[in-house]
Structure formats: structure tokens, C-alpha cells
Biopython code that builds the backbone (N, CA, C, O; Angstrom):
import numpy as np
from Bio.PDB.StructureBuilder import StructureBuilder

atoms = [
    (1, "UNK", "N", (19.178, -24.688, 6.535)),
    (1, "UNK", "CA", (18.930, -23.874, 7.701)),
    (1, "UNK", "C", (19.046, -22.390, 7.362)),
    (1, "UNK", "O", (18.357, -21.565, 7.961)),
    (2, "UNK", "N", (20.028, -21.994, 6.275)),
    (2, "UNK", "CA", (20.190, -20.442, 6.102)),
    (2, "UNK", "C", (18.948, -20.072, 5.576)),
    (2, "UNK", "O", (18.301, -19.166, 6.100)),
    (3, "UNK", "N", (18.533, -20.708, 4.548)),
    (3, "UNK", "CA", (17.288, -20.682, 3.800)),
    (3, "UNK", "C", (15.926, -20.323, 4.323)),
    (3, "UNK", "O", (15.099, -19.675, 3.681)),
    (4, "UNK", "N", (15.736, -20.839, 5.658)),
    (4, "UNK", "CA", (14.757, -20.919, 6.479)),
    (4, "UNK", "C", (14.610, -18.837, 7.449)),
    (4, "UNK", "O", (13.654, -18.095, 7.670)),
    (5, "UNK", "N", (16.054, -18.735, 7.697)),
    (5, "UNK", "CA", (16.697, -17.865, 8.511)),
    (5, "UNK", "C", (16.225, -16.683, 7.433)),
    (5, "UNK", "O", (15.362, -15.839, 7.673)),
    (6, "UNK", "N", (16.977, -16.808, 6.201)),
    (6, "UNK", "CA", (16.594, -15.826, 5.077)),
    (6, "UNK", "C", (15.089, -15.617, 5.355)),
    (6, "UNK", "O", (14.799, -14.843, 6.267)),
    (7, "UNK", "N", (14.138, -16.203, 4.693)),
    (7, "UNK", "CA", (12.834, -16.518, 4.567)),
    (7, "UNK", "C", (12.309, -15.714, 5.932)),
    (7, "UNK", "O", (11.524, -14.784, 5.746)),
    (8, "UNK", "N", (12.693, -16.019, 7.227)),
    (8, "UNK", "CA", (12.157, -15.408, 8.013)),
    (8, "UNK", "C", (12.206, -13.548, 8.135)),
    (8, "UNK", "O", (11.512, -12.552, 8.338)),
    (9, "UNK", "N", (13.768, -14.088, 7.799)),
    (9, "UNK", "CA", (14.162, -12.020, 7.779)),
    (9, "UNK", "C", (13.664, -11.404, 6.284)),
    (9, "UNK", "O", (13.862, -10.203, 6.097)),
    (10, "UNK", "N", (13.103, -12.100, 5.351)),
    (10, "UNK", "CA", (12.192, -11.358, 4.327)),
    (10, "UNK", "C", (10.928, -11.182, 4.839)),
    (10, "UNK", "O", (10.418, -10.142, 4.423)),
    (11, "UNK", "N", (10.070, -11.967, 5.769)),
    (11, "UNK", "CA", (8.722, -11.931, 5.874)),
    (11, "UNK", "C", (8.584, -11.268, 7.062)),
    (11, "UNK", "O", (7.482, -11.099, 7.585)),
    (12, "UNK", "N", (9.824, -10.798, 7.628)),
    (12, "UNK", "CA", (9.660, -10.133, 8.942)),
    (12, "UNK", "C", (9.639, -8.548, 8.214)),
    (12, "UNK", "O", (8.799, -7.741, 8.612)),
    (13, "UNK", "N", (10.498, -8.215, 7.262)),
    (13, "UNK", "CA", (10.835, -7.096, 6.315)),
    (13, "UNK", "C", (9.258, -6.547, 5.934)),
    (13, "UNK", "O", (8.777, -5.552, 6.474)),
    (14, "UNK", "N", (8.469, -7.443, 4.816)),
    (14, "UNK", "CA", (7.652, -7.288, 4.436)),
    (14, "UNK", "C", (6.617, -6.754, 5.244)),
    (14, "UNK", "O", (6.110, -5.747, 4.749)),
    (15, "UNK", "N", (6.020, -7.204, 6.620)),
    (15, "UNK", "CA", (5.717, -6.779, 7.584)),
    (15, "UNK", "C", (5.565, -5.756, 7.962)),
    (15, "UNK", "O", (4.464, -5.351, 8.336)),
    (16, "UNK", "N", (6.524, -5.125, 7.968)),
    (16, "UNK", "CA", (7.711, -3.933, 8.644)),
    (16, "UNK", "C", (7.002, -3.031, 7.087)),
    (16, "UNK", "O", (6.037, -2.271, 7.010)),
    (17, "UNK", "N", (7.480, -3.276, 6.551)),
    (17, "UNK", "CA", (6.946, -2.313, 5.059)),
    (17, "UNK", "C", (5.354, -2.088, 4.999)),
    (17, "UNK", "O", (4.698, -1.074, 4.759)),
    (18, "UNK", "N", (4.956, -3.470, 5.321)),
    (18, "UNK", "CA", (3.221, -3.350, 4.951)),
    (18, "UNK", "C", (2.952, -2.475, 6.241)),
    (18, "UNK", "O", (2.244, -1.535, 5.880)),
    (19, "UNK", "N", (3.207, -2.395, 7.524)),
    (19, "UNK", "CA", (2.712, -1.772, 8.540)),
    (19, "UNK", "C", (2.556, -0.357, 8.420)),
    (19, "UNK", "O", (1.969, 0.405, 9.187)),
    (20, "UNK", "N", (3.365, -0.023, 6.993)),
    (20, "UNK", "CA", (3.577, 1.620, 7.279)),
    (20, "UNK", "C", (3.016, 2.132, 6.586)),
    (20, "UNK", "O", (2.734, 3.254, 7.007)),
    (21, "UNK", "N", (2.477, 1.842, 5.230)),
    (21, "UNK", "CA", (1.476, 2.374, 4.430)),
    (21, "UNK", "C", (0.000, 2.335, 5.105)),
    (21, "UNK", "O", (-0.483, 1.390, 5.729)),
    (22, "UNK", "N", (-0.870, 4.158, 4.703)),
    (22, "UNK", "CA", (-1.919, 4.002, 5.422)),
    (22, "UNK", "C", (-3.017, 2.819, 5.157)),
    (22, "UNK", "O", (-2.589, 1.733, 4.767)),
    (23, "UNK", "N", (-4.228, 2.974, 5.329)),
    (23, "UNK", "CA", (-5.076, 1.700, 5.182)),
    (23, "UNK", "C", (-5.711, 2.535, 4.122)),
    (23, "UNK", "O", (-5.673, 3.757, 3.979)),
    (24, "UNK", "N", (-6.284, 1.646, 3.432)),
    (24, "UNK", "CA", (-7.246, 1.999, 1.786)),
    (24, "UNK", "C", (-8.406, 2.968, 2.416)),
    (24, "UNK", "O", (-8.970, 2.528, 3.418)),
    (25, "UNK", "N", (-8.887, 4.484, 1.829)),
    (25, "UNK", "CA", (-9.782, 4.826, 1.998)),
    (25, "UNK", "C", (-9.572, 6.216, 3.458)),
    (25, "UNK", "O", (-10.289, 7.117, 3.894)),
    (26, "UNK", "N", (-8.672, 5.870, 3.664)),
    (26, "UNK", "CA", (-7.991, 7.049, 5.137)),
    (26, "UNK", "C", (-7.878, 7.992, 4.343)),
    (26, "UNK", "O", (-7.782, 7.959, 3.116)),
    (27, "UNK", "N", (-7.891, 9.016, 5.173)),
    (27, "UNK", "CA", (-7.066, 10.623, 4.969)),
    (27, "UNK", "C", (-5.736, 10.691, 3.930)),
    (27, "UNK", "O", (-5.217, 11.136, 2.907)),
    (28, "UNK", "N", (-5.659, 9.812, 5.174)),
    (28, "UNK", "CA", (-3.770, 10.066, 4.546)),
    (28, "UNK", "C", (-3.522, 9.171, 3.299)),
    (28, "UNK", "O", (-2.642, 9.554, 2.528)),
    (29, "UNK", "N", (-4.380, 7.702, 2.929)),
    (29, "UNK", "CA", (-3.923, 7.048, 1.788)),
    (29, "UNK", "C", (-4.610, 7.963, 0.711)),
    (29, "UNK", "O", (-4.116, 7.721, -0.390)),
    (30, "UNK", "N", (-5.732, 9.081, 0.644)),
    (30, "UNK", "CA", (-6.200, 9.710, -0.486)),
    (30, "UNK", "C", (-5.446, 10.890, -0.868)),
    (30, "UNK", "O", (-5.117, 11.167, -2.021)),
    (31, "UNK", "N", (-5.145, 11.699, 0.382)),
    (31, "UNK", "CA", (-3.363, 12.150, 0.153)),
    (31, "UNK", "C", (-2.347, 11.775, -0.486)),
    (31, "UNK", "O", (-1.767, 12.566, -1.230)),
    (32, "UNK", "N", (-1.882, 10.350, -0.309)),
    (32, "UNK", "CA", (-0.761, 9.592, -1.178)),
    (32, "UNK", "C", (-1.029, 9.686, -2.851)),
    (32, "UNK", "O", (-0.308, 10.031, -3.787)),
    (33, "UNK", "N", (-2.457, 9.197, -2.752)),
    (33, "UNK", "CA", (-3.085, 8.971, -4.161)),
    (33, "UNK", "C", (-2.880, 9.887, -5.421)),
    (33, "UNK", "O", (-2.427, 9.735, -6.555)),
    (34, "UNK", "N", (-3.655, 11.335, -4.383)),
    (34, "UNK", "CA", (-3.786, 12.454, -4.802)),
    (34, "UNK", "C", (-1.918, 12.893, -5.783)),
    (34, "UNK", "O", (-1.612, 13.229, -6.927)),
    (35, "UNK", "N", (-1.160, 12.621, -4.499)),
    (35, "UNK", "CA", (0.060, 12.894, -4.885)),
    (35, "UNK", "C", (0.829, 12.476, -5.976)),
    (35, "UNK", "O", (1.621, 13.201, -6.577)),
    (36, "UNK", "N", (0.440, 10.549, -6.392)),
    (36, "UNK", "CA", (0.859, 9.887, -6.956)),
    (36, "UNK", "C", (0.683, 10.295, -8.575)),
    (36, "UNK", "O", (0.034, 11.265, -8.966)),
    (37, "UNK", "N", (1.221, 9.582, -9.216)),
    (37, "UNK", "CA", (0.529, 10.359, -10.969)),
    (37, "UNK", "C", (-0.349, 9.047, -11.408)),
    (37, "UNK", "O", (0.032, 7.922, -11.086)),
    (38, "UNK", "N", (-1.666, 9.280, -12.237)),
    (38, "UNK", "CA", (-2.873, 9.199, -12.227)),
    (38, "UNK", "C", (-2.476, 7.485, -12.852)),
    (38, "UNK", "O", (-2.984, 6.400, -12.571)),
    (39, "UNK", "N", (-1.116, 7.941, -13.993)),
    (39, "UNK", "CA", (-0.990, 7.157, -14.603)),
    (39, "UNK", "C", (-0.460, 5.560, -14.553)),
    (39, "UNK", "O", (-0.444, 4.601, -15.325)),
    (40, "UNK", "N", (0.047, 5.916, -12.904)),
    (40, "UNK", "CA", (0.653, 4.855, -12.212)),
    (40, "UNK", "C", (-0.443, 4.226, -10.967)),
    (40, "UNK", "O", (-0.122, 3.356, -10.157)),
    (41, "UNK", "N", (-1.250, 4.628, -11.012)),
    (41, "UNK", "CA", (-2.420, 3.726, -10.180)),
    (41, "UNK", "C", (-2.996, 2.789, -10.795)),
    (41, "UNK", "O", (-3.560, 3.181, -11.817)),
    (42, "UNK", "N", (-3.089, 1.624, -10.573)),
    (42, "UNK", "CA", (-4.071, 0.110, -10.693)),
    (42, "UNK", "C", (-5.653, 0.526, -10.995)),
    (42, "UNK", "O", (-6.139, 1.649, -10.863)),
    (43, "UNK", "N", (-6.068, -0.228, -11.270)),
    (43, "UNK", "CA", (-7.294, -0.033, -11.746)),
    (43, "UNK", "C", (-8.096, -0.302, -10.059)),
    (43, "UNK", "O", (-8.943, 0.442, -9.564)),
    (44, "UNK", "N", (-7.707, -1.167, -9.632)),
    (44, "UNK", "CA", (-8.376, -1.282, -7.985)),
    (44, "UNK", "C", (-8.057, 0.083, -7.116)),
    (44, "UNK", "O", (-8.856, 0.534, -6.297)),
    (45, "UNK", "N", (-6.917, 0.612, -7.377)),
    (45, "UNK", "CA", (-6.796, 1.908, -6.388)),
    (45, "UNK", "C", (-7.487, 2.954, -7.255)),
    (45, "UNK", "O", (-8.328, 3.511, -6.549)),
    (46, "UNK", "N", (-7.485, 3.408, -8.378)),
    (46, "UNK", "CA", (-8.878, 4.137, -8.962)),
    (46, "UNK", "C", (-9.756, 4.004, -8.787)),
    (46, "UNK", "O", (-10.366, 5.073, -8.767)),
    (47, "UNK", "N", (-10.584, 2.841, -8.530)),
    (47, "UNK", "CA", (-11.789, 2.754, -7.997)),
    (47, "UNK", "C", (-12.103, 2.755, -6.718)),
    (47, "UNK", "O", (-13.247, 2.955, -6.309)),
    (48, "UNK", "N", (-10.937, 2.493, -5.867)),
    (48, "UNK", "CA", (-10.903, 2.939, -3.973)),
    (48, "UNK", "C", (-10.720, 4.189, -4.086)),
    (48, "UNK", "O", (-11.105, 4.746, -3.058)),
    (49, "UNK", "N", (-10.169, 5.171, -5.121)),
    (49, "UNK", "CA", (-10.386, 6.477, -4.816)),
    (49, "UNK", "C", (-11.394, 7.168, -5.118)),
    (49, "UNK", "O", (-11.569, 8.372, -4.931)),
    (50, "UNK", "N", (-12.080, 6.400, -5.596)),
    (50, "UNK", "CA", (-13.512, 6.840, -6.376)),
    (50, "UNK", "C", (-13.995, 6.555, -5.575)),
    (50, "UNK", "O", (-14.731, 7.541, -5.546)),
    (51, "UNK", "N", (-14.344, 5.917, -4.635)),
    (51, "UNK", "CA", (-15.195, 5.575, -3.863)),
    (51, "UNK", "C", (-15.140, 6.085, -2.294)),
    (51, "UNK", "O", (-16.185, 6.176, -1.650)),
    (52, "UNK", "N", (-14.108, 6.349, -1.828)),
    (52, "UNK", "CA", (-13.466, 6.479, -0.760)),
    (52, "UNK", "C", (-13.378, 8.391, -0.792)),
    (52, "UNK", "O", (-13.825, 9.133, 0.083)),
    (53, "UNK", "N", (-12.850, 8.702, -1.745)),
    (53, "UNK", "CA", (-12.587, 9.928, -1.680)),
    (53, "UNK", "C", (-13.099, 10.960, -2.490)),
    (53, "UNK", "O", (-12.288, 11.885, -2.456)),
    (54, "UNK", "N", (-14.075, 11.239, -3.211)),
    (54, "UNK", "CA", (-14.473, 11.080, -4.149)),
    (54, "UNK", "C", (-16.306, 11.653, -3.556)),
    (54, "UNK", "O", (-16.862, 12.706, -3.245)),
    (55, "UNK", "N", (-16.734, 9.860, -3.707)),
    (55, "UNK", "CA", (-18.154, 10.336, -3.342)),
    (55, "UNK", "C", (-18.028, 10.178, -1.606)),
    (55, "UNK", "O", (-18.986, 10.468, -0.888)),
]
sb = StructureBuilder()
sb.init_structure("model")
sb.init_model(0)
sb.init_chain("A")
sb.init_seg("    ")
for serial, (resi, resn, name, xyz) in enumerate(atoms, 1):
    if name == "N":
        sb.init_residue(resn, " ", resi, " ")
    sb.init_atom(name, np.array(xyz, "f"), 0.0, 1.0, " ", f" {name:<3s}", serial, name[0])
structure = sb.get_structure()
């Protein structure tokens, strides 16, 4: 039963975290980007910034 209880209050967390980052391709996530260092972006968010912000 704790297990279940845990599980819920992680996926309720996660939630809560994912809700607050902007959405791919916004203002504000090419802002973040911009901010971030080049060297720590994914190969998928280099190419959403290429595309999104960019052209």
C-alpha cells in the first residue's frame, strides 16, 4: 500500500515539474535555450531551435 501512495506522490511531482517548463518552440522556451550552454542541449532541442527560432 505505501508503494502505491509513493508512486502516486512521484507522478503527481512529475506533473507539477512538467507543467512549468515552456512548450517547445515558444518565446520563452528559445529564451531558455538561448541561455542554456550550446554544449548541454540534445540533438532534438538543436534542431527545435533551428527550426523554431532560427528560421
Amino acid at each position: 500500500m505505501k508503494k502505491f501512495i509513493r508512486l502516486g506522490i512521484a507522478i503527481a511531482l512529475v506533473g507539477v515539474f512538467a507543467a512549468c517548463s515552456p512548450e517547445v518552440g515558444s518565446k520563452e522556451w528559445c529564451a531558455d535555450m538561448k541561455k542554456k550552454a550550446k554544449g548541454d542541449w540534445s540533438a532534438n532541442e538543436a534542431a527545435d531551435f533551428a527550426k523554431n527560432c532560427i528560421l
